[in-house]
N, C-alpha and C positions, 0 to 999 in steps of 0.2 A: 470516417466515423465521427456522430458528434454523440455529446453528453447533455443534456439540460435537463437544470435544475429550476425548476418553475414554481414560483411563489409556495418555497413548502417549509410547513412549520412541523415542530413536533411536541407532542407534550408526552411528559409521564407522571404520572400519580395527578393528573391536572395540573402540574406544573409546566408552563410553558418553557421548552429547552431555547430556544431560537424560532423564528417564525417571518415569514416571509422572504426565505432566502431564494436570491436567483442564481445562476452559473450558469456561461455558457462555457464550451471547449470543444474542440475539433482536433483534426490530428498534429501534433508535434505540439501542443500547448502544453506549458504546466500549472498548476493551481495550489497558491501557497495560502492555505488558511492561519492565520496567526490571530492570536487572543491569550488573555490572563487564561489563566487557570479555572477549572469551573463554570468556561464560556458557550461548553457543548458544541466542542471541536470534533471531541469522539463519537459523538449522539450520531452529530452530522456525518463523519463520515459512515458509521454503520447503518444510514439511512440512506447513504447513495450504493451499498451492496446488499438491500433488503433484508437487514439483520433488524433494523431495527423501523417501526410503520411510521408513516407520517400521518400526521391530525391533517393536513390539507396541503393541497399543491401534487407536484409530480417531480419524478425521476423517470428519464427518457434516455433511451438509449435509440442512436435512428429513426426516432418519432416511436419507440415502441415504451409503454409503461413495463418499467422493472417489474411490476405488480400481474401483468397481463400474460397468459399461459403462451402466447406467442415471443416472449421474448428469449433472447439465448446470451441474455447477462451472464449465465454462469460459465460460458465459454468465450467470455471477455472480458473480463475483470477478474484481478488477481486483488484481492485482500490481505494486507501483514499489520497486524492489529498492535495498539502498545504492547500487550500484554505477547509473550513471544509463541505461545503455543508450541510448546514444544515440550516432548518427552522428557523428563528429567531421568529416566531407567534405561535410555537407548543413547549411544554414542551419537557425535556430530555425524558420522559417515549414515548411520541405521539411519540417525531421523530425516537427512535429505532422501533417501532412498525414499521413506514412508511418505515425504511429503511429493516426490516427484509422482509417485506411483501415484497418487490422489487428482493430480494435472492431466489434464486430458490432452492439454495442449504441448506439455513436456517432450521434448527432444527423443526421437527411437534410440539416439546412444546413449544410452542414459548414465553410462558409466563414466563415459567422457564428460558429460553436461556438468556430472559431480563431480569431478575432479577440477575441471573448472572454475565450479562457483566455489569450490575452496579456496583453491588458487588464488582466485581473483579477491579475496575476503582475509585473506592470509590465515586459513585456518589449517593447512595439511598438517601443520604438528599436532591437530589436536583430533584428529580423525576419527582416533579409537581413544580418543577421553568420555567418559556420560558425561553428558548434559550437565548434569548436577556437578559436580566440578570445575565449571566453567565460568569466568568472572560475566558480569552482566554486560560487557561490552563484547567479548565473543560468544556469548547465549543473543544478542542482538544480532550479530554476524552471521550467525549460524541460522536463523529466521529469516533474516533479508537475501542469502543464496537463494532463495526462490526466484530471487528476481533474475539471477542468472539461468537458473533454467526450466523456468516457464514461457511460452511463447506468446500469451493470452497481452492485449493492446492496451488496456486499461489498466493503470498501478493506482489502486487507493491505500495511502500510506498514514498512517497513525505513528505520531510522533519518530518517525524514522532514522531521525538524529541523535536521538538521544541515548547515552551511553556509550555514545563512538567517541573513540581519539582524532584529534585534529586529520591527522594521514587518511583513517577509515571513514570519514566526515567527505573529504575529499575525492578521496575511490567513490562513494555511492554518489557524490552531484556528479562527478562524469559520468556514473552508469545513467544517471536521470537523463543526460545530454545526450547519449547514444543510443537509448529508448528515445526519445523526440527526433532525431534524425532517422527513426525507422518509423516513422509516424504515429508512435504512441502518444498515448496520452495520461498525464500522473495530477494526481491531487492525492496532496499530502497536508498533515498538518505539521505546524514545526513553530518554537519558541525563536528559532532562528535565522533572521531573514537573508538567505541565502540568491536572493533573484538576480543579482549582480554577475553571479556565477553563472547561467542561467537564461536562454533566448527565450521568447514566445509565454513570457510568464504571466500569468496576473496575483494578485496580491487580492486574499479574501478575508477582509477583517471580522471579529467577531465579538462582542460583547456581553459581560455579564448583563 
């Protein structure tokens, strides 16, 4: 599977966000966008999962336009946005159930899958807590279990470090590691340049 990103710019309100950006990736690469703040990190990635249009250029997924009724980006790409989306009225256990059910590509035990990505997040204590009671570092935790059980190749991650503890910082670049040895493929943005950690990466800078 490859990704390109072909000379695409984007504006909103006529403001140019970024423009002229390239990327390539293929499977088991990962892709560290880093920039100040306000650099249209986020613009960018919700323009590589059709959230947000480009003013010019392309996003290709196998030579197919994201844009084009032929393509099945949305059965390849998993999206986890700064912002956590998630229920604040339904416990951690309800909202993985609500978010697994929404994955087409999610695991048929679905029961195990979530018990799993708790597991692996160290969230079991907080199972049957809402959402709304949860510090912002286990409301992040509780967002990024998708990664644990979705099956889909493509992770675009929007700031996905942020609010973890050094330990939970560390569980997710190994899950990054064990997604690229199953030939995935992740672009994420991150203040933190982690590549070190990290095989097959490239580093995408970006500028106010």
């Amino acid at each position: 599977m490859e990704i390109l990103v072909n000379s695409a710019t984007c504006c909103i309100n006529s403001n140019i966000i970024f423009e002229n950006a390239n990327i390539s990736l293929t499977n088991s690469e990962i892709c560290i966008i880093m920039g100040p703040n306000g650099c249209g990190k986020t613009t960018f990635i919700k323009c590589l999962c059709n959230i947000q249009n480009l003013e010019h250029g392309q996003v290709l997924i196998d030579s197919i336009d994201l844009r084009d009724a032929d393509s099945n980006y949305l059965d390849n790409i998993l999206y986890i946005g700064h912002k956590n989306s998630l229920n604040n009225d339904l416990t951690v256990k309800e909202n993985l159930e609500y978010l697994s059910a929404l994955d087409s590509t999610a695991n048929n035990n679905e029961v195990n899958k979530i018990n799993d990505a708790m597991e692996y997040f160290d969230l079991c204590r907080y199972r049957d807590f809402m959402v709304s009671t949860l510090s912002e570092g286990n409301k992040k935790k509780t967002s990024l279990a998708r990664l644990i059980m979705s099956s889909k190749k493509i992770w675009l991650l929007d700031e996905p470090l942020s609010s973890l503890d050094e330990i939970s910082i560390k569980n997710l670049i190994n899950l990054f590691s064990e997604h690229q040895k199953k030939g995935g493929i992740i672009i994420t943005s991150s203040h933190y340049d982690f590549s070190e950690s990290v095989e097959n990466f490239k580093l995408f800078r970006m500028e106010n």
